[in-house]
Backbone as a chain_set.jsonl record, in Angstrom:
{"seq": "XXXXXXXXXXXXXXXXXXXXXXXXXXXXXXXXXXXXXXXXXXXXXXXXXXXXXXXXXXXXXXXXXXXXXXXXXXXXXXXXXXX", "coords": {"N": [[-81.276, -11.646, 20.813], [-82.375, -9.97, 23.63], [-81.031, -7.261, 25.808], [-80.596, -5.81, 29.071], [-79.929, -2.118, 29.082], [-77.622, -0.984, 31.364], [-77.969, 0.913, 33.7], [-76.502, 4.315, 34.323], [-74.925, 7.346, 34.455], [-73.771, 9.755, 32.164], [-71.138, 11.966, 31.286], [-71.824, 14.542, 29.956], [-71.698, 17.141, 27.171], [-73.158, 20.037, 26.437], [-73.692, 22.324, 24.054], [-74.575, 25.842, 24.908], [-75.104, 28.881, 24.658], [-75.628, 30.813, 26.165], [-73.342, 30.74, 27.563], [-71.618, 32.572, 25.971], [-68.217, 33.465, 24.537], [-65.191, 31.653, 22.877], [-65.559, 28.644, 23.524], [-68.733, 27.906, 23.861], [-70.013, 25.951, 25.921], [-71.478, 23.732, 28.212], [-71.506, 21.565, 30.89], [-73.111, 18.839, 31.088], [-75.518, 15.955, 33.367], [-76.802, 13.104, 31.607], [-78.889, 10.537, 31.804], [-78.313, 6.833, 31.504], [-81.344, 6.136, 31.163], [-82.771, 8.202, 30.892], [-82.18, 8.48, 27.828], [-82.314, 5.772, 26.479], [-84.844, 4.202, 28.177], [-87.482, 2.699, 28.098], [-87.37, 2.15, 25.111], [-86.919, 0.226, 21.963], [-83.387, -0.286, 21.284], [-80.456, -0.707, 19.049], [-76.816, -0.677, 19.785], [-74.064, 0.046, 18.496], [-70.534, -0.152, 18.196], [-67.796, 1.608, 17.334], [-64.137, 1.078, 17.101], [-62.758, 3.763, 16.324], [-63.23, 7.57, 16.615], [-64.305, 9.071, 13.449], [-61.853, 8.276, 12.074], [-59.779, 7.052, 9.33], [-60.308, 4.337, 8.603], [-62.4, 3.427, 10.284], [-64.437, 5.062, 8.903], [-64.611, 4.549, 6.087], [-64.517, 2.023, 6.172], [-66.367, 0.592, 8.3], [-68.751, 1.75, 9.469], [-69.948, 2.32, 6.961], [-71.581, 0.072, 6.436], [-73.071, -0.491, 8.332], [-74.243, 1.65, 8.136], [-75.756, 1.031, 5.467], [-77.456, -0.748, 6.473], [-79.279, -0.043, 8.451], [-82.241, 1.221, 7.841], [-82.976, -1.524, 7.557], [-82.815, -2.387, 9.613], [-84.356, -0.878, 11.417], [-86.654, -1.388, 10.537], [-86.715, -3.7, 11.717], [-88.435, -3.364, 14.197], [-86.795, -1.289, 15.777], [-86.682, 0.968, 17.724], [-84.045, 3.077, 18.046], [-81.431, 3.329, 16.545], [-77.767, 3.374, 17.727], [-74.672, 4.763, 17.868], [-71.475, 4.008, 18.953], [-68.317, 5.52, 19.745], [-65.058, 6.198, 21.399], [-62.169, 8.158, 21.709]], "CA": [[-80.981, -11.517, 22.21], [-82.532, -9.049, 24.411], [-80.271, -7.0, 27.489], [-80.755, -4.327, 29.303], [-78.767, -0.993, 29.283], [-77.005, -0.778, 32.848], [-78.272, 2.427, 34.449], [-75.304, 4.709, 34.515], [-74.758, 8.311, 34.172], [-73.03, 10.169, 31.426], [-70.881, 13.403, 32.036], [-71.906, 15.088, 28.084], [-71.102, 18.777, 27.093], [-73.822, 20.901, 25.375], [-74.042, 23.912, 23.661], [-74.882, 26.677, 25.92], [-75.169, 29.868, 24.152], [-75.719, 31.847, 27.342], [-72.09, 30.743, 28.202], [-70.198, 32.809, 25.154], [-66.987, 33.22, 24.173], [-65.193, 30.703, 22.318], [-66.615, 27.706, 24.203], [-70.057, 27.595, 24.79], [-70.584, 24.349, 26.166], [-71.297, 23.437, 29.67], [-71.764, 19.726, 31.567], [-75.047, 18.101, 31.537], [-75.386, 14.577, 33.359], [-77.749, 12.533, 31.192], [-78.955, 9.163, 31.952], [-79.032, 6.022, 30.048], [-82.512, 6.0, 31.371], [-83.152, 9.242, 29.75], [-81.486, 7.998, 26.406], [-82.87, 4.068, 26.515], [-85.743, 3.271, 28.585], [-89.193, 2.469, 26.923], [-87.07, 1.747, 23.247], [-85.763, -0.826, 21.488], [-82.333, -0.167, 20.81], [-79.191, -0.679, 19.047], [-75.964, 0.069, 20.441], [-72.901, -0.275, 18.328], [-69.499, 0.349, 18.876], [-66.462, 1.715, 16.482], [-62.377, 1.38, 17.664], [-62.449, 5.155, 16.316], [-64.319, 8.171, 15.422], [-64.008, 9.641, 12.354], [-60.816, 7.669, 11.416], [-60.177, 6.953, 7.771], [-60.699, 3.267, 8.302], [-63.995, 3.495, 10.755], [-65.558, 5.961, 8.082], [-64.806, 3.67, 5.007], [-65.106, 0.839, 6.513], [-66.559, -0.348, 9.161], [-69.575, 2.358, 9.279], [-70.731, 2.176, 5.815], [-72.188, -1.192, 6.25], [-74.173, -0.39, 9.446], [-75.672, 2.814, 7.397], [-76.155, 0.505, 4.677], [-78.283, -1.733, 7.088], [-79.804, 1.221, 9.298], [-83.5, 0.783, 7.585], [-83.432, -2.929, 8.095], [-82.97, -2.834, 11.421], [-85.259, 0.114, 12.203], [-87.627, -2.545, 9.756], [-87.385, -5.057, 12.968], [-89.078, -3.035, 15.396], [-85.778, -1.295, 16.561], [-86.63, 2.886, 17.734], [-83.521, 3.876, 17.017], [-79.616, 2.941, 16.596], [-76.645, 4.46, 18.067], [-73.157, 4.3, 17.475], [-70.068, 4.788, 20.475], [-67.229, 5.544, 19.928], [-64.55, 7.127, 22.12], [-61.034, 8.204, 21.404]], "C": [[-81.407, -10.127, 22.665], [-81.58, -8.431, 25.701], [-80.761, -5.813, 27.581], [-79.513, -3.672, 29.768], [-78.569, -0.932, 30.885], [-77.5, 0.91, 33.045], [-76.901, 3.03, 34.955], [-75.845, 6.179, 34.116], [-73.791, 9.272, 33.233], [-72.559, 11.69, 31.332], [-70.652, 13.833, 30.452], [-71.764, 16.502, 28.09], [-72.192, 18.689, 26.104], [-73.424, 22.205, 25.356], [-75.273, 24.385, 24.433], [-74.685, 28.066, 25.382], [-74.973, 31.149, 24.68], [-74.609, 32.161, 27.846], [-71.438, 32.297, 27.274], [-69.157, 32.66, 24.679], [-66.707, 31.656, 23.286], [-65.284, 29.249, 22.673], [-67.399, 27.418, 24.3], [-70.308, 26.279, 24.836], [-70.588, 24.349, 27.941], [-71.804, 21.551, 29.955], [-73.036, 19.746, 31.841], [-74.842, 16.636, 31.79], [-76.915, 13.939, 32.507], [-77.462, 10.661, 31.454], [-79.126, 7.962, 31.2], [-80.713, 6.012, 30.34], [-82.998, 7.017, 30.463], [-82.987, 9.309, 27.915], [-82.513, 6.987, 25.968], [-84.152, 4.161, 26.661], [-87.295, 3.976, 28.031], [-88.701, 2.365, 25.569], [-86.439, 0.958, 23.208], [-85.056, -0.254, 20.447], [-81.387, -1.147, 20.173], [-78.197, -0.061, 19.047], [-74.936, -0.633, 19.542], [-72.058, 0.447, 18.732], [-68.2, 0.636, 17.812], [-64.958, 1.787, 17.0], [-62.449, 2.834, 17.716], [-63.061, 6.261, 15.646], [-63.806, 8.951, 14.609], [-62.528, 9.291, 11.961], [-60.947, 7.098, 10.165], [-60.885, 5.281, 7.69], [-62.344, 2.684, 9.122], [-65.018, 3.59, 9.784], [-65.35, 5.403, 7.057], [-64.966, 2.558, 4.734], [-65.76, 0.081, 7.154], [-68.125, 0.504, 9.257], [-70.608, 1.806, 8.509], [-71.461, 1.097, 5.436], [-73.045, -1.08, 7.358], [-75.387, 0.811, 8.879], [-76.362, 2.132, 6.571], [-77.54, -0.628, 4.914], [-79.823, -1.074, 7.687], [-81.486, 0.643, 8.787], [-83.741, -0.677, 7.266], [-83.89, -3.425, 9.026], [-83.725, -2.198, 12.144], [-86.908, -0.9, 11.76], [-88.226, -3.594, 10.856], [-88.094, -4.756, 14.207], [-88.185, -1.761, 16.276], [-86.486, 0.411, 16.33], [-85.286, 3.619, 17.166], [-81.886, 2.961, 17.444], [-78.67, 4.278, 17.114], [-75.213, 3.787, 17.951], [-72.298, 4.834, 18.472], [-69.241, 4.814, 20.246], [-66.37, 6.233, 20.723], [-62.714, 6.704, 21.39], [-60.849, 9.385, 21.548]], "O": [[-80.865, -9.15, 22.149], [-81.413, -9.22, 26.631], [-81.192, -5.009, 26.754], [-78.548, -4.09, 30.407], [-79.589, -0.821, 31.566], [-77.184, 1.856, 32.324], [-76.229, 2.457, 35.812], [-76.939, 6.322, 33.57], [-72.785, 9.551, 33.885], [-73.401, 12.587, 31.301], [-69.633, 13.578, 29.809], [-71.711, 17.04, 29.196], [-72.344, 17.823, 25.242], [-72.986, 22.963, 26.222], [-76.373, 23.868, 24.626], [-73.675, 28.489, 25.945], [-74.479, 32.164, 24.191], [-74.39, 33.223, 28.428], [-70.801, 33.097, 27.959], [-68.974, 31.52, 24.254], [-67.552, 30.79, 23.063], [-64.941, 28.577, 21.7], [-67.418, 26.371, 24.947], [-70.753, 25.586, 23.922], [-69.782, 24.909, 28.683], [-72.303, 20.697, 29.222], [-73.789, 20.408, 32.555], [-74.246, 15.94, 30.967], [-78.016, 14.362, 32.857], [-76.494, 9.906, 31.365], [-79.971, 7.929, 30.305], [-81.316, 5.8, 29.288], [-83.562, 6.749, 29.402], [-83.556, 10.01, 27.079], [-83.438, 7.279, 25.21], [-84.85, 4.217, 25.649], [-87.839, 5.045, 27.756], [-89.575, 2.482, 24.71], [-85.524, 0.681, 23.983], [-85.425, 0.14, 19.341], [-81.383, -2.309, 20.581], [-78.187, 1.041, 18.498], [-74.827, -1.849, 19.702], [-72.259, 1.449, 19.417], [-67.6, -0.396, 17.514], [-64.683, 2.929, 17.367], [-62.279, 3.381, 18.806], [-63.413, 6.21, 14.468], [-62.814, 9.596, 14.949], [-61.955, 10.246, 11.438], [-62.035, 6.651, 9.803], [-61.79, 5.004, 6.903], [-63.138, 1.847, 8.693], [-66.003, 2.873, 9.607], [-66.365, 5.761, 6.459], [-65.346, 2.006, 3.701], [-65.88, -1.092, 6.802], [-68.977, -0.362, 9.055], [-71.62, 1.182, 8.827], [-71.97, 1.025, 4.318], [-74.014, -1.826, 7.212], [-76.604, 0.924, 9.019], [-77.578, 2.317, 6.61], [-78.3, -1.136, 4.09], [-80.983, -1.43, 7.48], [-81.921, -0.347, 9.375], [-84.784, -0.963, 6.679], [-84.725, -4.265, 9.36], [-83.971, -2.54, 13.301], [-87.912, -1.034, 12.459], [-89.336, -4.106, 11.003], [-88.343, -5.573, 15.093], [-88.699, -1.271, 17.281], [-86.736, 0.954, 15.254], [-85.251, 4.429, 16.239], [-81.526, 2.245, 18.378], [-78.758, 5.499, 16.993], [-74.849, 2.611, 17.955], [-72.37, 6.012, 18.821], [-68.799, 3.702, 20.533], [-66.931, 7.304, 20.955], [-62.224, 5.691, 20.891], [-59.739, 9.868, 21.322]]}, "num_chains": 1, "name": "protein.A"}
């Protein structure tokens, strides 16, 4: 199955060096367009990041796959989680 990514905007924090102090990060909006368009993706999704049962379980079988799926044509994989 093919879909396309919904055009949306994402409010992401980079490192900003220029900022200082113990922070440096400032807001950058990036687009899925800027992310996505012109590649074939996959987009998974984890309940939680870096939780003991994400990272021993539920992960380690998508890394385990990772050059299969890059095998089918796919540019690149990504993984979402939020928590």
């Amino acid at each position: 199955m093919t879909l396309t990514v919904p055009t949306v905007v994402f409010k992401t924090r980079v490192r900003d060096e220029s900022i200082g102090g113990d922070n440096p990060f400032r807001w950058q909006d990036v687009s899925t367009d800027d992310i996505f368009k012109g590649k074939k993706v996959v987009v998974l999704a984890l309940p939680g990041a870096f939780t003991p049962t994400c990272s021993s379980t539920h992960l380690p079988g998508f890394e385990a796959k990772y050059q299969d799926i890059i095998n089918q044509g796919v540019d690149e994989v990504y993984c979402l989680s939020v928590n």
